[in-house]
C-alpha positions in Angstrom: 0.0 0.0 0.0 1.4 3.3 -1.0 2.0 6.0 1.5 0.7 9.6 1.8 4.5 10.5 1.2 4.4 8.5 -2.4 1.3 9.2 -3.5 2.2 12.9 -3.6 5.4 12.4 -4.9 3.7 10.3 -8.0 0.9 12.9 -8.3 3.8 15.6 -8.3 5.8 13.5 -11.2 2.4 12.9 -13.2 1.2 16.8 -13.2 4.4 17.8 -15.2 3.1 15.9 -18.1 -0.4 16.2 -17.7 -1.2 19.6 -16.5 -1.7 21.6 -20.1 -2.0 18.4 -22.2 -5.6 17.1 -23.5 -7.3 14.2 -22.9 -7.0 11.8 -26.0 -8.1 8.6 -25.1 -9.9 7.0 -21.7 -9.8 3.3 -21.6 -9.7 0.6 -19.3 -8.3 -3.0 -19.5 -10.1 -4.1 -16.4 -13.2 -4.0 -13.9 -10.7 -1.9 -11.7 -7.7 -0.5 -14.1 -8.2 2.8 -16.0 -5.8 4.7 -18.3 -5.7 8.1 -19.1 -4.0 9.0 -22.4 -2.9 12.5 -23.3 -1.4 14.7 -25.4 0.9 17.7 -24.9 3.8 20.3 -25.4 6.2 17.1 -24.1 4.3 14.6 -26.1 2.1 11.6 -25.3 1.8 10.5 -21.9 -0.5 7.6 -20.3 -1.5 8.0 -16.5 -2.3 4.6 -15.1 -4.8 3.9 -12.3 -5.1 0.7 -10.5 -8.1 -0.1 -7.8 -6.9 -3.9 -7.5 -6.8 -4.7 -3.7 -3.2 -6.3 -4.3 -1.2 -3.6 -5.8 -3.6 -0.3 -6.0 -1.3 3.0 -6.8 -1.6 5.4 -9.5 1.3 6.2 -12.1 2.9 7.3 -15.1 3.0 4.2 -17.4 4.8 3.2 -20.7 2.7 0.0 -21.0 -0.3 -0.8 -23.5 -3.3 -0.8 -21.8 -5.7 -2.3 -24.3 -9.5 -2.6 -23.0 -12.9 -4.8 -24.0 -14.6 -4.3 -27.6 -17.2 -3.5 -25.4 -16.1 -0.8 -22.5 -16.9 -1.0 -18.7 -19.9 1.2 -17.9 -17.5 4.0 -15.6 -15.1 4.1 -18.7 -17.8 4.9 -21.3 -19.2 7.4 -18.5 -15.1 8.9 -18.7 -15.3 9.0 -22.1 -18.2 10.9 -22.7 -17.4 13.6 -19.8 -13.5 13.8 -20.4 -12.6 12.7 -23.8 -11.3 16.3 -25.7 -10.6 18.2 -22.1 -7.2 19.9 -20.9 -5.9 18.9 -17.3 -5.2 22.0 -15.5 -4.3 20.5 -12.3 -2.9 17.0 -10.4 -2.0 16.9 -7.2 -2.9 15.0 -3.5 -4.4 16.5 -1.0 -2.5 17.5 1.8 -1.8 14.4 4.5 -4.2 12.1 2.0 -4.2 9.3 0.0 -6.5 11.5 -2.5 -5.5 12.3 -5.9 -7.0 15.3 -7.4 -7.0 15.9 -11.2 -9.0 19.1 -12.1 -10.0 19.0 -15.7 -11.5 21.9 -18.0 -13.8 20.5 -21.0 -16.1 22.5 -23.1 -19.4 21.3 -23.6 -22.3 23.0 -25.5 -20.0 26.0 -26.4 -19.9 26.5 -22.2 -16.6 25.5 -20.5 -17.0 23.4 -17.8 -15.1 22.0 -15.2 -14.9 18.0 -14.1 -12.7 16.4 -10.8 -11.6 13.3 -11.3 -10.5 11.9 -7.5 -8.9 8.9 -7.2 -9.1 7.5 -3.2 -6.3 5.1 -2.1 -7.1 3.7 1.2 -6.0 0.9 3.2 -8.9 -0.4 3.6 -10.8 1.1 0.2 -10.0 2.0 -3.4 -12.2 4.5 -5.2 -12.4 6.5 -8.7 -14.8 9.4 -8.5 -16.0 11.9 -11.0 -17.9 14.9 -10.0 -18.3 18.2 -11.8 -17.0 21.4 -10.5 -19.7 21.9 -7.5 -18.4 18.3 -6.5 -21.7 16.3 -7.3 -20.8 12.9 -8.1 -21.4 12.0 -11.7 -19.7 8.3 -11.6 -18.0 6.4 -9.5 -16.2 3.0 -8.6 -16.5 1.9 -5.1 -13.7 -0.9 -4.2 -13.4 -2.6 -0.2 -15.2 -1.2 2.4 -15.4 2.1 4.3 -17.8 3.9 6.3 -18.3 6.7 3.5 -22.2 6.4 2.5 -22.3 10.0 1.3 -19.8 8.6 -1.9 -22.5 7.7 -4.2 -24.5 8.6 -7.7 -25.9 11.8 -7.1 -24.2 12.3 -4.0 -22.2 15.3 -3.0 -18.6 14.4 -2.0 -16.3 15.5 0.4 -12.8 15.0 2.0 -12.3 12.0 4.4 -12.5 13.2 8.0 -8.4 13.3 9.4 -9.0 12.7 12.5 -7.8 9.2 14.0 -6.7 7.8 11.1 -2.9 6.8 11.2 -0.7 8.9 8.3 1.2 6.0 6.5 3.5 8.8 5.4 4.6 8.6 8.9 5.9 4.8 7.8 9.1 3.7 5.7 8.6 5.7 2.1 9.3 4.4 -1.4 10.4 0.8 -0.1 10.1 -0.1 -4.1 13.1 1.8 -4.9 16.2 -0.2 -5.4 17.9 3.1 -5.9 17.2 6.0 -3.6 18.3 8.1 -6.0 16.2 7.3 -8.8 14.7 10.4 -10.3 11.8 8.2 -12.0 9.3 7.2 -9.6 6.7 6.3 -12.1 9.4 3.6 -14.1 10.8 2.6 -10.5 7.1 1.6 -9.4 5.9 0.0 -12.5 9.0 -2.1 -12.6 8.5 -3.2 -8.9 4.9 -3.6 -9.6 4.6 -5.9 -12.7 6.3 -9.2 -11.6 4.4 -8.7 -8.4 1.5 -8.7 -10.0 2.3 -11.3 -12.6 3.3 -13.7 -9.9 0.2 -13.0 -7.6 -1.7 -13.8 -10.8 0.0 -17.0 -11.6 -0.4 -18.0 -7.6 -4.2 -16.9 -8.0 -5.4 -18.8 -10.9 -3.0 -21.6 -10.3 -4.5 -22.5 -6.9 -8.3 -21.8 -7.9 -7.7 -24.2 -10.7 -5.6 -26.5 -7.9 -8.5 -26.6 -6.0 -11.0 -27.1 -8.9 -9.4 -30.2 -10.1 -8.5 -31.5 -6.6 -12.5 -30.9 -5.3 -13.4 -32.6 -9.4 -11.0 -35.2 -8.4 -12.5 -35.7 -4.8 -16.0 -36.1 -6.6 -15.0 -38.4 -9.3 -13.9 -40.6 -6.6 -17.0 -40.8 -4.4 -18.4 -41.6 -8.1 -16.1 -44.6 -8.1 -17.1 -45.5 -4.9 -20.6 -46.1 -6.0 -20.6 -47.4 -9.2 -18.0 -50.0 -7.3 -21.1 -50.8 -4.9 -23.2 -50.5 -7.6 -21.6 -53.0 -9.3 -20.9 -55.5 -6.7 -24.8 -55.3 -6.3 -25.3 -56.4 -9.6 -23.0 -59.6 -10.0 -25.4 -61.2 -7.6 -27.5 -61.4 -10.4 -26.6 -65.3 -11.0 -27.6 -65.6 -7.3 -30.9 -63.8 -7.4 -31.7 -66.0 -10.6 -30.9 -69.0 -8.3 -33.1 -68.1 -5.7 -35.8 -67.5 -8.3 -35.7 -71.1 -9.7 -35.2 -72.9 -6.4 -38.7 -70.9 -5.3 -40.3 -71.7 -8.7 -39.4 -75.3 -8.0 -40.3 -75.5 -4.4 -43.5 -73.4 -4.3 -45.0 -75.9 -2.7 -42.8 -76.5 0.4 -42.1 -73.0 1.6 -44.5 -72.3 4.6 -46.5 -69.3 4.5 -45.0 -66.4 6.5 -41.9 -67.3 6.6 -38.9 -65.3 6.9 -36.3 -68.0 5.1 -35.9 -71.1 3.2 -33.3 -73.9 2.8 -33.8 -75.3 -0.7 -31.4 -77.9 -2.2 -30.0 -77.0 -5.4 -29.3 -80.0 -7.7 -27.9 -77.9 -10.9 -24.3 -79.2 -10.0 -25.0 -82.5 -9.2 -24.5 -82.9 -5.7 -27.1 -81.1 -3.8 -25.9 -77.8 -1.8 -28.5 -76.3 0.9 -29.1 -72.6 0.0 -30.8 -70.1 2.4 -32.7 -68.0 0.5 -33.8 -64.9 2.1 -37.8 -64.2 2.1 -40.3 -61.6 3.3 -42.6 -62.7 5.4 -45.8 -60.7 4.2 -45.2 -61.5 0.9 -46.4 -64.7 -1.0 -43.4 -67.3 -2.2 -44.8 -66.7 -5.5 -44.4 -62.8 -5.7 -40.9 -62.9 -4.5 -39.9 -65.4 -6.9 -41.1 -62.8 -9.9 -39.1 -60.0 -7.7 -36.0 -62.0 -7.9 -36.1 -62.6 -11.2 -36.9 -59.2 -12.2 -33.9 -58.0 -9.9 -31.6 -60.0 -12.0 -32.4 -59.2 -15.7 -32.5 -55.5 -14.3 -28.5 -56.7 -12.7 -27.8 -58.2 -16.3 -28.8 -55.0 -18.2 -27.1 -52.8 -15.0 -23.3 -55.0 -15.5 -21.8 -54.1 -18.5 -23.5 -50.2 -18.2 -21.7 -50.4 -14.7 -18.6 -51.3 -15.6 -18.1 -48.9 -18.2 -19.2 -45.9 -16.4 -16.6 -46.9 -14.0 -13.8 -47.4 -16.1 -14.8 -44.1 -17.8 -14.3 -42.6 -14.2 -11.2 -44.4 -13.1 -9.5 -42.6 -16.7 -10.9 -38.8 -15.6 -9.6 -39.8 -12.1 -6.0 -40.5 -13.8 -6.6 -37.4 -16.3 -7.3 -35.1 -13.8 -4.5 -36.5 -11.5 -1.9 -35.6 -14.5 -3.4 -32.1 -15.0 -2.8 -31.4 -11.4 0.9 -32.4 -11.9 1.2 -30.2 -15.0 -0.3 -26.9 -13.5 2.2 -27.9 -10.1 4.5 -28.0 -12.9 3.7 -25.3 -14.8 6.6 -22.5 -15.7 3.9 -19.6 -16.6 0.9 -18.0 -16.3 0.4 -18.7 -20.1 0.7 -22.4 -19.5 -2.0 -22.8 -16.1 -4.2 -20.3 -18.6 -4.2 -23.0 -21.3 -4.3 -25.9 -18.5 -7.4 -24.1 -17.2 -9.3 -23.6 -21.0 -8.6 -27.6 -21.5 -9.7 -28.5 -17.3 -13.4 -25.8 -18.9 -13.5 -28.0 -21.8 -13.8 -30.9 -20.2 -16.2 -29.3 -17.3 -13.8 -29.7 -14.6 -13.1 -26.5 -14.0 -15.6 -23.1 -14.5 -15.3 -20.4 -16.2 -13.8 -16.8 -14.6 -17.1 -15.2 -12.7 -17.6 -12.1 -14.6 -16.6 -9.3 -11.9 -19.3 -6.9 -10.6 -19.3 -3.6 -12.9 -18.0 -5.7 -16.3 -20.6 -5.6 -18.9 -21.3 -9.2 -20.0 -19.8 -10.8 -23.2 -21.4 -10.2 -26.5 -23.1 -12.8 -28.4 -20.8 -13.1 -31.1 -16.9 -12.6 -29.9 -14.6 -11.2 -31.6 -12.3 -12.9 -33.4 -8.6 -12.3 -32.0 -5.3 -14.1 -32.3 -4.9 -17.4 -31.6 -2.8 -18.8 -29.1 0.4 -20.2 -29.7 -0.3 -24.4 -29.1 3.5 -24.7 -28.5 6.5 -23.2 -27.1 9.6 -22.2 -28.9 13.4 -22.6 -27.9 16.4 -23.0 -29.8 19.6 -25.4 -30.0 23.1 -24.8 -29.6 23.1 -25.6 -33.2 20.8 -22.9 -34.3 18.0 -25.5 -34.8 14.1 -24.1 -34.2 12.3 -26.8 -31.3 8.6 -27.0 -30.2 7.2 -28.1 -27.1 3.7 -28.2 -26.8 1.8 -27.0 -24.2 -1.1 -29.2 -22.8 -2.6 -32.2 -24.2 -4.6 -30.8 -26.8 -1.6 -29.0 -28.0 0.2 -32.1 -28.2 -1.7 -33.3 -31.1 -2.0 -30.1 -32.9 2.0 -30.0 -32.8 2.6 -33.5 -33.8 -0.2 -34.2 -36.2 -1.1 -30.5 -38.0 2.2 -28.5 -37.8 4.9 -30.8 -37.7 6.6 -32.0 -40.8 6.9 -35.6 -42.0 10.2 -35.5 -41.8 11.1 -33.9 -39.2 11.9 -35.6 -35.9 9.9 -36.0 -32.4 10.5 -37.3 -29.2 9.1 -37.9 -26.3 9.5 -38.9 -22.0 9.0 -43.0 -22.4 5.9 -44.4 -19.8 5.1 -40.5 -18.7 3.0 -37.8 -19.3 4.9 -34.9 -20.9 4.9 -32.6 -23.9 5.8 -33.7 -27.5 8.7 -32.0 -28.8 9.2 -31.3 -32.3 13.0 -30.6 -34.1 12.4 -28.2 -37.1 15.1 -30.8 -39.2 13.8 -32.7 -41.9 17.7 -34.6 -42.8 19.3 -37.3 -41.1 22.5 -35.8 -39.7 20.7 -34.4 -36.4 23.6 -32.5 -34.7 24.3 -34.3 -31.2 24.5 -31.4 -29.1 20.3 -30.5 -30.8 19.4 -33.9 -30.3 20.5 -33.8 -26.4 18.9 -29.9 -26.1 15.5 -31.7 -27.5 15.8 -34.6 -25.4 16.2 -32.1 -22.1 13.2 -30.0 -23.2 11.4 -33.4 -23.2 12.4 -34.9 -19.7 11.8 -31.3 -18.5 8.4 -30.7 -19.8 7.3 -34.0 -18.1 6.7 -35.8 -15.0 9.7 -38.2 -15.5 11.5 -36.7 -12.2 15.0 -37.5 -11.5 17.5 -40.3 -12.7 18.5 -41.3 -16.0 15.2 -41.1 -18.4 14.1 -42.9 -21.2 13.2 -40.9 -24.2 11.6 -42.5 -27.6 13.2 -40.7 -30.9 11.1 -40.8 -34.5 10.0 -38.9 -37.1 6.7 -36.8 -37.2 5.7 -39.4 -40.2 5.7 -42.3 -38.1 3.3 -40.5 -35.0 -0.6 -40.9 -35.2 -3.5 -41.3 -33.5 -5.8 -44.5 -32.4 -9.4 -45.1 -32.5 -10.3 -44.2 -28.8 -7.0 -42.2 -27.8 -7.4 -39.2 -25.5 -6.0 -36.0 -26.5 -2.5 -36.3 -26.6 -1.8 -39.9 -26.8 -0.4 -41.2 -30.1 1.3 -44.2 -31.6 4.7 -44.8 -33.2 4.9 -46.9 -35.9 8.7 -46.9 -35.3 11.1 -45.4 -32.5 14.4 -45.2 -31.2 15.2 -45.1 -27.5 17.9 -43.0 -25.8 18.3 -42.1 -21.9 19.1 -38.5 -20.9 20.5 -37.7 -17.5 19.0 -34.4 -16.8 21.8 -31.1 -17.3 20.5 -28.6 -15.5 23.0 -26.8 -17.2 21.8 -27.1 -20.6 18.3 -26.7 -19.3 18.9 -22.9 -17.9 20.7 -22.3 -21.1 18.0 -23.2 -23.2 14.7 -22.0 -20.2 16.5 -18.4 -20.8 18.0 -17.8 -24.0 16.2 -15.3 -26.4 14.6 -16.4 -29.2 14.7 -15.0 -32.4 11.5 -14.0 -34.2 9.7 -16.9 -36.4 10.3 -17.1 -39.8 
């Protein structure tokens, strides 16, 4: 949380290229993040403000801030009441976390004046809007508070001082690595935006953690009842015996009773069954009920036994999917983890947040995402690994050459890699960097590994495979010792631009 002391300073830093300049552009690239693009004697500027209860501060920014086809409802309210006006002040109110920008806009030939106040409290975060006799004309409300004058139509006012602790008063600008740094703006985004890239990874990788583990959780108490469910219906072969020893002895079971011993003679040698009966009912109406009880058991078996091999695979499934988000090196990969776990309804989709308007009917059509990841050799030599299952066989199947050559972790779950070499004199050093990428993108842990080597030509699928599992029609075997080495070399080396 940013102090008195900061915001100030960063209000200071953001009025020398605001104040004069005119409003070009208002958008917003979430529920709770607003930009403000402008325009000026020193150029174009972008002033950044963040309500997000992890990191919320407002900043100078550098960074594309691309919004929605369809814009929240306060940034449309923005637009229409700012777009075209000249900032003419920005500054914090004294001893506050309160932003002020004071902005002049002509409408109807009549120049008018608009506030735009951004609140940064510990324990709320709000954007209000109000014109120049401060009546609130929009507003976002974030966290709590005990401000119920701050609302549409409202009037607003300052935040009463008293007994509220100044966190000016605290350590200022902890995110400076260099004190001396004349950039506050740079300084905070930089300190800001692995923070926040991190707390997003550790966000939607333990929601989807939790999804699959409570999916998995359920699957199992599925398991556990088509397994009793089943064990109820192999008695069928008993409940048909029962059935014909009754038909044959109608005549010997007393009325009333609660059991019969009846010899059964279809072996040979007779064998004493207890059958069990029910005491109000005649001999010859639980007969019909036993045999009805069976051919429902003969229907129930086969229907029973698939539905639980279907759920011992998803069991098995979702197990690996949890090991490849625990896995998982980025926030791109538990994304595409999380749109495969939505596809096959273990996981839901992101609750739209209060204040985003919902999606349209027909989306628009944007840039597909990458199904692989790219590194490079030693040699020079383009390698994909793909990224979840699905991936797997668009890699191997649609992208990939005949020619070129494939491997993969032996008995484990694990990306396909692909070598972008179609000739026969693979360079040993690439063929070791491709076998690493494989073992490492796997859940082969530790040891020597065993890694099957063919050529994309030879990999396909089989009637009933799940995503991701292929067949070789020929391979090569090779075992890699893991180099973590070779692994940090190829994890962080830059890679060109694709051809």
């Amino acid at each position: 949380m940013l102090s008195a002391t900061e915001i100030a300073r960063l209000a200071e830093e953001a009025a020398e290229s605001l104040v004069g300049s005119r409003i070009q552009k208002v958008g917003g690239s979430g529920p709770e993040r607003f930009a403000l693009e402008v325009f000026g004697d020193s150029g174009k500027a972008c002033l950044l403000i963040a309500l997000e209860a992890e990191l919320p501060r407002l900043h100078l920014t550098t960074a594309a801030h691309p919004g929605p086809k369809k814009p929240y409802p306060l940034v449309e309210i923005l637009r229409k009441q700012l777009s075209g006006g000249r900032v003419r002040e920005c500054c914090a109110l004294p001893d506050e976390r309160v932003v002020r920008i004071r902005i002049e806009i002509r409408h109807d030939e009549r120049l008018e004046e608009r506030l735009l106040l951004v609140e940064l409290f510990p324990k709320s975060r709000n954007l209000i809007l109000t014109d120049g006799e401060l009546k609130i004309l929009g507003l976002l409300r974030r966290g709590g508070g005990a401000r119920p004058q701050i609302k549409h139509g409202g009037t607003w006012s300052a935040p009463a001082a008293g007994g509220r602790k100044n966190a000016s008063e605290a350590q200022p600008f902890a995110f400076l690595e260099d004190p001396g740094t004349a950039d506050l703006s740079a300084a905070l985004e930089a300190w800001a935006t692995p923070r926040e890239t991190a707390s997003n990874e550790q966000r939607v990788g333990a929601r989807l953690l939790s999804e699959l583990r409570r999916r998995a959780k359920k699957e199992r108490r599925l398991l556990t009842n088509l397994q009793r469910e089943l064990d109820g219906a192999s008695r069928a072969d008993e409940l048909r015996l029962w059935a014909e020893l009754i038909k044959h002895n109608l005549q010997a079971i007393p009325k009333g009773a609660a059991e019969a011993t009846l010899t059964d003679w279809s072996s040979g040698e007779g064998v004493d069954v207890t059958i069990s009966l029910e005491p109000t009912e005649p001999a010859l109406e639980t007969m019909n009920r036993y045999f009805k009880q069976a051919k429902k058991h003969d229907k129930a078996l086969p229907r029973v036994a698939a539905r639980l091999g279907n759920a011992e695979d998803r069991i098995a499934d979702i197990e690996t999917m949890i090991g490849a988000v625990e896995d998982a090196a980025d926030l791109d990969t538990i994304v595409a983890i999380r749109e495969e776990a939505i596809g096959n309804g273990w996981a839901k989709p992101e609750p739209i947040p209060k204040g985003m308007p919902l999606p349209a009917r027909r989306k628009p059509v944007q840039e597909r995402r990458k199904h692989y990841r790219r590194f490079v050799s030693k040699d020079g030599i383009e390698m994909l690994v793909g990224r979840t299952a699905q991936d797997n066989d668009e890699l191997s199947l649609r992208t990939a050459r005949g020619n070129e050559h494939w491997m993969h972790v032996a008995n484990y779950p694990g990306s396909h890699v692909v070598i972008r070499f179609s000739t026969d004199d693979l360079p040993p050093e690439t063929l070791l960097d491709a076998a690493s990428l494989a073992v490492n993108f796997s859940q082969a842990k530790g040891g020597r590994v065993e890694v099957h080597r063919t050529r994309c030509k030879y990999v396909s699928k089989f009637r009933g495979a799940k995503p991701g599992q292929v067949q070789l029609a020929k391979y090569r075997s090779l075992r890699v010792q893991p180099d973590p080495e070779r692994l940090d070399r190829l994890l962080n080396a830059p890679k060109p631009p694709e051809a």
